[in-house]
Every structure is written in structure tokens, then in C-alpha cells.
N, C-alpha and C positions, 0 to 999 in steps of 0.2 A: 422587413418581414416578408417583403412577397420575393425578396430572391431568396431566400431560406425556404419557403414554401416551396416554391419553381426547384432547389434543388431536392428538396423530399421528395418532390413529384418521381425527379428524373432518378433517383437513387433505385425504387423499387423495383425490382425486374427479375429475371432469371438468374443472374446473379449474386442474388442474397439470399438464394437457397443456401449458398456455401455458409455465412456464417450464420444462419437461421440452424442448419445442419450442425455444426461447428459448439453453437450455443445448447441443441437439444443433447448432444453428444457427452459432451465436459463442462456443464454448468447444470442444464433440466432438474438432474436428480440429486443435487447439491442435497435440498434438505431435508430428505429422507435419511442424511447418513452423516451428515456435521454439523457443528452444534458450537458452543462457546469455547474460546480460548483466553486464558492470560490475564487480559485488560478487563472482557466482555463482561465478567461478574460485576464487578466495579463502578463499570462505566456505564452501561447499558442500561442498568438497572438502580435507582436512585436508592440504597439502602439507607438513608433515614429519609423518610418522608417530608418536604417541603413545599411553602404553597409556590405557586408557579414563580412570583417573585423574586423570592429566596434562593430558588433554582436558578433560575435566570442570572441574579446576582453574581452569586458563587461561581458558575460558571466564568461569565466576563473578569471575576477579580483571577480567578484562574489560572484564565485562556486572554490574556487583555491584548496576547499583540495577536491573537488572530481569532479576534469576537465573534466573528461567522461563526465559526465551528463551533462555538460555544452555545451561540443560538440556536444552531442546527441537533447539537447533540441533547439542549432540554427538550427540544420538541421534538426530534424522533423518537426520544425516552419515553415521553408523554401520549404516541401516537402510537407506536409500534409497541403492542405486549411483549412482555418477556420472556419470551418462547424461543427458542432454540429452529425450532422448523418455519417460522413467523418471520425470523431477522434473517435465515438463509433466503428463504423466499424472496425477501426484500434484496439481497444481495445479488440475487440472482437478476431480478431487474432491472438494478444500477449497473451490473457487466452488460445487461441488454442496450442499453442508457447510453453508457459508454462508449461502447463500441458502434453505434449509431452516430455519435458526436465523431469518432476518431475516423467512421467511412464517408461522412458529411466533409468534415475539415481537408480527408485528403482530396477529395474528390475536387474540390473548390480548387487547390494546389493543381493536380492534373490537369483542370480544364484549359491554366495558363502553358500547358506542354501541346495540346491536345486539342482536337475543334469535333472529336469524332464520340458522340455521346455513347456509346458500346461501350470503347475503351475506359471513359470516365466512369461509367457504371462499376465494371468488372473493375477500376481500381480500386474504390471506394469498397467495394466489398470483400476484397479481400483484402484489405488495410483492415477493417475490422474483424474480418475472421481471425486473420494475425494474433489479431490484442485479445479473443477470445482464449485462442489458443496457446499462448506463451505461457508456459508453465512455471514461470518465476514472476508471475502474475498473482499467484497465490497469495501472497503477505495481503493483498489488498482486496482481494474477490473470495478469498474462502474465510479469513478473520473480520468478522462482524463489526470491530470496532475501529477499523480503517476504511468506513462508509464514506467517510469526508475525502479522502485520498481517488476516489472516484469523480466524488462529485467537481473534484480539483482538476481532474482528467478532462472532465464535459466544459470546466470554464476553460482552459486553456485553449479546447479547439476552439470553444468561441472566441478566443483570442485571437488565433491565426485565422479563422476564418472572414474575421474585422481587418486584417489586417491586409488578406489575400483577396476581398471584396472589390467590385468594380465599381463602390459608390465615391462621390469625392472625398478630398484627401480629411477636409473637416471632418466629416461622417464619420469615416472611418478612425480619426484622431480620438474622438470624442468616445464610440464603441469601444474602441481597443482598451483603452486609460481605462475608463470603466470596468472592461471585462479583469482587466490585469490586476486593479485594485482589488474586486470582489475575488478574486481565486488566489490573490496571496492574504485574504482574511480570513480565509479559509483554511490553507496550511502554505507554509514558507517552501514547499516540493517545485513549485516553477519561478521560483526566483531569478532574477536575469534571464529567462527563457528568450524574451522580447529580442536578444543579441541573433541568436538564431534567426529567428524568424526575421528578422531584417535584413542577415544574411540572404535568405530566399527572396524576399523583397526588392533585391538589387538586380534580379534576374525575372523580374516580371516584364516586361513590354506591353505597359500602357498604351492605347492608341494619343498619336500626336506628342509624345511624351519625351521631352530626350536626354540626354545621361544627366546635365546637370538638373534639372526638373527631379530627376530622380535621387541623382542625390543629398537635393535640398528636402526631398519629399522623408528620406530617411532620415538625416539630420534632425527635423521637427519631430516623429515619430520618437527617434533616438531620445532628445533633449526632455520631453513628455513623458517618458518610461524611465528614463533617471531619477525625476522628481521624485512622481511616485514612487521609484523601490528607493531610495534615500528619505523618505515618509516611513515606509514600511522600517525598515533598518533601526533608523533614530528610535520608532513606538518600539521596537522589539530590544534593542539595548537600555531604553529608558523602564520597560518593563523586570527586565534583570535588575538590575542597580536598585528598585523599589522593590522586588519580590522576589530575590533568592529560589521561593520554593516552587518558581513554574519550573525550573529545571531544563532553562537557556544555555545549554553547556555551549563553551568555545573550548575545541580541543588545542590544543598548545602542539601538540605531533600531527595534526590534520596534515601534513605535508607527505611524511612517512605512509599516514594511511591511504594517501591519495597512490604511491605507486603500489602499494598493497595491495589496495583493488585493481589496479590496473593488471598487475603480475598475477593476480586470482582469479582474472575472468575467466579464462579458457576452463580452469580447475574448475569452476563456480557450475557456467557451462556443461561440463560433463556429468557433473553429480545433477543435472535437473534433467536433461535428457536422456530417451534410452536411443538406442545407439548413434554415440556420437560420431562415429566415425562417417557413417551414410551421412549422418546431418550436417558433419563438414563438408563433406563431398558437394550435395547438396547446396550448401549457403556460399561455396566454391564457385561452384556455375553461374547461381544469381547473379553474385556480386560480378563476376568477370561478364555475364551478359551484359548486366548494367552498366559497368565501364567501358564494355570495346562498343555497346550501342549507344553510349554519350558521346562518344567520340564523333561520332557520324551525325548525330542527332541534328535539325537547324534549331534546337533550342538548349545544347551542351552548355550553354552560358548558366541554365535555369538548373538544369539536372547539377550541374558539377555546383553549386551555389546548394542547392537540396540535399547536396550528398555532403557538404563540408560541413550544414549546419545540425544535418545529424549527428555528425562524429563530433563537432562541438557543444551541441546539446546534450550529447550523452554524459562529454566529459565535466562541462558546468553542473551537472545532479551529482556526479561521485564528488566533484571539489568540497559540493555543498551539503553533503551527509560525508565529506571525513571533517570539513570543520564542526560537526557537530558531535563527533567523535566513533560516527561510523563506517563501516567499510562496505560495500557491495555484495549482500547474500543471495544465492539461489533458492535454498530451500527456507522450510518452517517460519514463523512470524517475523524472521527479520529480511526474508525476503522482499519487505516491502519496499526495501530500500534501491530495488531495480527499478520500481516503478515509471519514472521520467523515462529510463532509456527503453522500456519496452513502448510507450509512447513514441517516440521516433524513432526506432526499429521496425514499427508498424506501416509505418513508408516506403521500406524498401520495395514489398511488392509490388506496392501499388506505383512504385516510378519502373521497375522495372519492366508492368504491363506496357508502360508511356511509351515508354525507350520503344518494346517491341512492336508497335504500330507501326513504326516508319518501316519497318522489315520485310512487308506482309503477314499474309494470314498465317505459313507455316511458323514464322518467328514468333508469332504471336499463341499459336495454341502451344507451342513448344515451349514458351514463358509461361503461361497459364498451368500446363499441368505439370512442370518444374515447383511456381508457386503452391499451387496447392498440394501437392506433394507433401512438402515442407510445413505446409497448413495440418498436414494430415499425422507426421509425426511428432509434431508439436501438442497436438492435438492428444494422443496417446501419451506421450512423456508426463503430459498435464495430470491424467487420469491416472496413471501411476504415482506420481508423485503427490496427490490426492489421498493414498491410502494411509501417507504417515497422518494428515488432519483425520480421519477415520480412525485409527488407532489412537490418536490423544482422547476424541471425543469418547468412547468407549471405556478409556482409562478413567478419564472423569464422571461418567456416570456409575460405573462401578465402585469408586470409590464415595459418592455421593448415596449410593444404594447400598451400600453395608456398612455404612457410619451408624454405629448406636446411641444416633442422637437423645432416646429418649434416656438412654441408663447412664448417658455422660449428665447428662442436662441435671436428674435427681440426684447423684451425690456428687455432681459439684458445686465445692465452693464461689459465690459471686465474683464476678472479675476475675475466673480463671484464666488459663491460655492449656490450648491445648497442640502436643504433636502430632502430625498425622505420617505415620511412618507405612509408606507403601511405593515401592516401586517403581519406577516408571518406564514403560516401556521400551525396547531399544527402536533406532529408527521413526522417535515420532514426532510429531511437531512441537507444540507447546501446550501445554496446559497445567493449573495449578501449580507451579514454578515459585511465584513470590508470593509472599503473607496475605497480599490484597486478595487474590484471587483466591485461593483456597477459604479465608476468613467470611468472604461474599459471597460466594457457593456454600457455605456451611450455612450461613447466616439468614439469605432466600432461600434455599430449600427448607432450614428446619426452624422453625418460629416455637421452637421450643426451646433451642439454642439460647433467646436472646435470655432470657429472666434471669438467668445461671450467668451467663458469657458478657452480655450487656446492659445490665439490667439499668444505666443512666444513660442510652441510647448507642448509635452504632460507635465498635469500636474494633482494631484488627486484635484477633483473640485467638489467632489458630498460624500454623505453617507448616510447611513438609519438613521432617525429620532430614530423608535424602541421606541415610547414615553412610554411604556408600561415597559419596560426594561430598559432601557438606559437614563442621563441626560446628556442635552447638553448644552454647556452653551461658550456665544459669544460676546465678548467687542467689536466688528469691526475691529480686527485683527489677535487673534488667537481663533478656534473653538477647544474647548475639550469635548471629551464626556467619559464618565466613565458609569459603571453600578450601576444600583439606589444600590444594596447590598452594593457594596462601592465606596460609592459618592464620595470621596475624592483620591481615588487613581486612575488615570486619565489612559484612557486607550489607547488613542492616542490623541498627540495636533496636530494640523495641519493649515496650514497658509491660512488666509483667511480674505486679508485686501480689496475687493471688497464688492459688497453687496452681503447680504445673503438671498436666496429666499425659502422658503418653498413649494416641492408640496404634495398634499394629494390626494394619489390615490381614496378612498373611495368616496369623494366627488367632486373628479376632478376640484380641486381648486388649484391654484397657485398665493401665494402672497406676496411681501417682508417683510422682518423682520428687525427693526431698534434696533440696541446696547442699553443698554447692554441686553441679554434676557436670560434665563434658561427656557429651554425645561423637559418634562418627566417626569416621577417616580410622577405620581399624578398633575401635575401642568400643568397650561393650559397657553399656551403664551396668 
């Protein structure tokens, strides 16, 4: 605790104006202007009432291979009101959170390149500026319901930070295991991480310490982070095999997807940035400073070991979201899936300050306002790329705002389902997309809804029509919709033996629908 203190001390300075700037810039006004997406209805908000137990429960039967999250999501549900501008706020402070963990962790990294506290400061903070400003950061900083994926961000650096410690090897054995266990019960996003970081590990110079010492020191380390992620592994496949419905997917093409993402990056890259061409130019120079000054560096062994375990790090996160059947997005809520590699991406600045020490002062202010540069149009791309979650949130309260919930709720039948045919914006992120969310926004907003919709407690009773996209298609018992590309392969069935009512926001018309009917994809009921 008191080196963690000693280095807060040494963190604060001139320095963290940048990502203090950085954060008042592209986060401050977060939630004045965004509000819920997707999940957030759902999740956020316990739409039937439970006493804390029952919550508690359900969650763990759930969430059983990462109980954290489960614990963490009844009580921020339970702590945090249901407000829109409440949970940004709160978001806004977990990116503060963050990015404090992510200037802390590199900083501790630097100080083994580095003996010159300046230099340590200004890397640390702009390692965290970095993570403030990366615009494919969004999946996890502007969607409310990937609070956990943060908090997964602050255990990992206290992972590395246990591990980059100058306490004994016990200490540090015992912290790390620790840390590693609680942030993968949290979410499965730093799995294998520990390989990395042992990578850098092998380039530390301990005082009195010598290669074999070192590499016995890794091997223990190693042998103790196997255990545990084959603990972890075992509860998360035992957890499938017993519960189907957590929704454990192992993809079967995860291989295919893996060069996917890799052959996408650049593409990915350019749709989250605005001009990418400077900001190649730009991440050009970094990188090639970084290199021709490792070269020279008297601690290249530490840097080129910091630079392989990034690029390894990066690639162990896309392995481990294509086996799970994702690929690498920049934009809108699946962006979250950059997450890990904008975490060690958030290093490059901060080794390339390292690297420019040994140069002089001119090498050094000429890394500095290269870095921040790069901070600065990161920083703007963020804020643009900001305005497609502005425009979903906009789309959702307007559609939540001219719902006639009262004159749906009087003539309908008990256990209806209703469509909600409205548009949705071009360019925008995600919102109200599947039956959960649209049903849970209807359901918390209008408590008139339930008597009519669920009158034997919550149940999903609503979805976007999407006539444009999407066919839907309803005998008077089960509703299935699929996407017109493939009609045939359904994409949720859902039970819906009441009557089914159509509203159309455009023309503010609401009208029943009699079996059998096919909606969408060109066809007009």
C-alpha cells in the first residue's frame, strides 16, 4: 500500500493536465447528451421486482462462471437510479477510474526503463490520456452496460502492476494470483493476459538478480497463472454443459475470424478515425522513433520485450472474442470488442517518452508533442464518432415519447405483443434493436403497459417491426422474425398467443393484425 501511495504521490503534476484536459474534452459532457442502449433497458434496471436475495441468486445462476459481475451488477442496479444522466455520470467516472489505473500501471513499467521521475510522470499520463482518447473505446465508456469491462481494465493493471512491483517474489505471487483471479470473475476480456506480462517480466533487472533467478522467478509466476486460468476454464465449460442458456458460445470458424479481424484492422481503423491519413503519418513516426530509439536504448532488452508483449497481447484478445464468435469492431456497441488492445496500445506513448530520454531534451519535447498530437486527434475522432451514440439516444426517446401507451394499454387484449415499426436512423449506434430492449423501455417507461401486456408479471411483449430489414411472420401463436438476407434462418421465435397489434410511429397509427401475416423485406401487410 505505501508504494501505491509513493506512486500516486509521484503521478500528480503538470502532466495530468493532459489527460484531465483530455477527459473534460471527450467524456465531461457524456450525460447531458447519452443515455441507454441495447442491453441497458434490461440489465440495468431489474424489471420484476426482487428482494435482494432473489437478485443476487439469479444473477450467480446466470453469470456462474464470472460471479463478480453478477454481484456487481445487483448492486450497482440497487445503488445507482435508473436514469440515463445518473449511469453516464457514473461512467464517466469509471473512464476517470481507468485511466488513472492504466497511468499508475504504466508508470510502474517505465520506472524499470527510467530512473528520471519527469519522464515517469509525463508517461503515465499520457498512457492515460491515450485510453481516454481512443475512439473505439466507446463500446465500453459510452454503453452503460459494459461498466464491468472497466472495472476489468483497473484489475488487470493491478495485475501488471503486482507483477512489475519491487516487493518479493512471494508478495508479488500471492497479489497477482489474486488480482488475476478477481478480474477474470469479472469478465473472461484478460484471459491469458499474464503471458504478456511475463514477457515484460523477463526484461526487468532486478537488483542482484540473474538470468536464471529470473527465469525461475517467471516459471513460478507462469506455473500459478496456469492453475488459475485452467480453474477459470474448467467453472466456464462446466457452467455450459449445466446451462445452455448463459450463452457460452465456442465458435467452430474462430480461426477464419481470427484473420478477419486481423485483414479488418486497418478498415476498422479508418471508419473510427477522422483523417486517417495524418494519423498514419503520425502513429508512423511514433512507432519508427520507438524502434530506431530501442535500438540505442541501454534497456532495448526491456522495450523490445514491451513491444512484443503488446503485439502479443493484442493478438491473444482478438483469438479470444473470435472464439467466441467475434471479430474486432470499431464503431457502435460491438466496439467493445477492441477493448484489451486499446489497453496495451495505451503504452506505446508512454515507452516512446522512455525511449526519448536517453536523446536529450530536444528528442524528448519532439516525442512529447508528436504524442500529444496523436492524443489530440484521437481525441476529436472520439467526439465525432460520439454523435452516432447521440443519435441512437435521440431515436430512443422519441420513440419512447410518442408511444400511445395509454390508447394501446385500453383496447388491448391481455398478453398481447405489440410491433413497433419506426425507423432507425442511418449512421447510428445501437438502440432498441432486439425484443429485450424495446419490451424494457416500454415496460419502465409506461406502468400502464404492464395490466394489458403483463398482467402475470414481466414478460417480452413488444419488437421492432424493421419492415425494411427484417421479416416477420405470425400464425396467432408464435411470432418469428429473421432477416430479409436470410429468410429462413430465424432469428428469435417468441411466444405470442394474444393479439398482435401494430404501431407506426411515422404516421402515428396503431392497428390490429389477424393471423396468418408476413411482414418486411418488400411486402406490405
Amino acid at each position: 500500500m505505501r508504494g501505491i501511495g509513493l506512486q500516486l504521490k509521484q503521478q500528480f503534476g503538470l502532466p495530468w493536465i493532459i489527460p484531465a484536459s483530455v477527459w473534460l474534452g471527450v467524456t465531461s459532457w457524456r450525460p447531458f447528451v447519452l443515455g441507454f442502449y441495447h442491453d441497458d433497458w434490461i440489465t440495468l434496471k431489474e424489471v420484476a421486482p426482487r428482494s435482494l436475495i432473489a437478485d443476487i441468486s439469479t444473477e450467480l445462476t446466470d453469470q456462474a462462471s464470472r460471479p463478480l459481475y453478477g454481484v456487481l451488477a445487483v448492486i450497482l442496479r440497487r445503488l445507482v437510479p435508473f436514469n440515463p444522466i445518473i449511469w453516464q455520470l457514473f461512467m464517466g467516472l469509471l473512464i476517470a477510474a481507468s485511466a488513472l489505473a492504466i497511468g499508475i500501471f504504466s508508470s510502474r513499467l517505465i520506472m524499470w526503463a527510467t530512473d528520471d521521475p519527469a519522464t515517469v510522470r509525463w508517461s503515465g499520463a499520457i498512457a492515460a490520456a491515450t485510453w481516454i482518447a481512443i475512439p473505439w473505446d466507446l463500446g465500453v465508456t459510452a454503453w452503460p452496460t459494459t461498466f464491468a469491462a472497466q472495472i476489468s481494465v483497473i484489475g488487470f493493471c493491478a495485475l501488471g502492476y503486482a507483477i512489475f512491483d519491487a516487493d518479493s517474489l512471494k508478495r508479488r505471487f500471492m497479489k497477482a494470483m489474486l488480482a488475476f483471479l478477481l478480474v477474470s470473475l469479472i469478465s473472461e476480456l484478460f484471459w491469458i493476459s499474464f503471458i504478456p506480462l511475463l514477457f515484460i517480466s523477463l526484461g526487468l533487472e532486478r537488483k542482484g538478480q540473474t538470468a536464471h533467478e529470473k527465469r525461475r522467478e517467471a516459471a513460478i509466476l507462469l506455473s500459478g497463472f496456469c492453475v488459475v486460468q485452467l480453474f477459470l476454464v474448467g467453472l466456464n465449460r462446466i457452467v455450459v454443459h449445466m446451462s445452455p442458456a448463459t450463452s457460452r458460445t465456442f465458435s467452430h470458424a474462430w480461426v477464419n475470424t481470427v484473420f478477419l479481424s486481423l485483414r479488418l484492422l486497418p478498415v476498422e481503423f479508418k471508419r473510427s478515425v477522422l483523417w486517417p491519413q495524418a494519423s498514419w503519418l503520425l502513429i508512423g513516426v511514433v512507432l519508427l522513433g520507438l524502434v530506431v530509439g530501442a535500438c540505442f536504448h541501454p534497456k532495448r532488452r526491456l522495450i523490445a520485450l514491451t513491444i512484443f508483449a503488446i503485439v502479443s497481447g493484442s493478438f491473444i484478445s482478438i483469438v479470444l472474442f473470435a472464439l467466441a464468435g467475434y471479430r474486432v469492431e470499431s464503431l457502435g456497441t460491438s466496439s467493445r470488442t477492441a477493448v484489451v488492445i486499446s489497453v496495451w496500445l495505451s503504452l506505446i506513448p508512454a515507452l516512446v517518452l522512455a525511449v526519448s530520454k536517453r536523446f536529450g531534451r530536444p528528442a524528448q519535447i519532439c516525442a512529447c508533442c508528436t504524442t500529444v498530437l496523436l492524443v489530440l486527434i484521437l481525441s476529436l475522432s472520439s467526439i465525432n464518432d460520439l454523435q452516432a451514440w447521440i443519435k441512437s439516444w435521440d431515436f430512443e426517446k422519441q420513440v419512447l415519447k410518442h408511444f400511445p401507451a395509454t390508447d394501446i394499454a385500453q383496447g388491448a387484449a391481455q398478453n398481447s405483443f405489440v410491433l413497433v415499426d419506426a425507423e432507425h436512423p442511418d449512421t447510428y449506434a445501437e438502440g432498441f434493436e432486439a425484443y429485450w430492449d424495446i419490451s424494457a423501455g416500454l415496460y419502465t417507461s409506461y406502468p400502464v403497459l404492464r395490466k394489458a401486456f403483463t398482467p402475470n408479471g414481466f414478460r417480452y411483449f413488444a419488437s421492432m417491426a424493421n419492415l425494411s430489414k427484417m421479416q416477420t411472420l405470425w400464425d396467432g401463436r408464435l411470432l418469428i422474425q429473421s432477416w430479409c438476407t436470410a429468410p429462413r434462418t430465424s432469428l428469435w421465435e417468441l411466444k405470442a398467443p394474444g393479439n398482435l397489434y401494430l404501431w407506426r410511429k411515422s404516421e402515428q397509427e396503431f392497428v390490429r393484425i389477424t393471423p396468418p401475416i408476413k411482414l418486411g423485406c418488400s411486402r406490405k401487410e
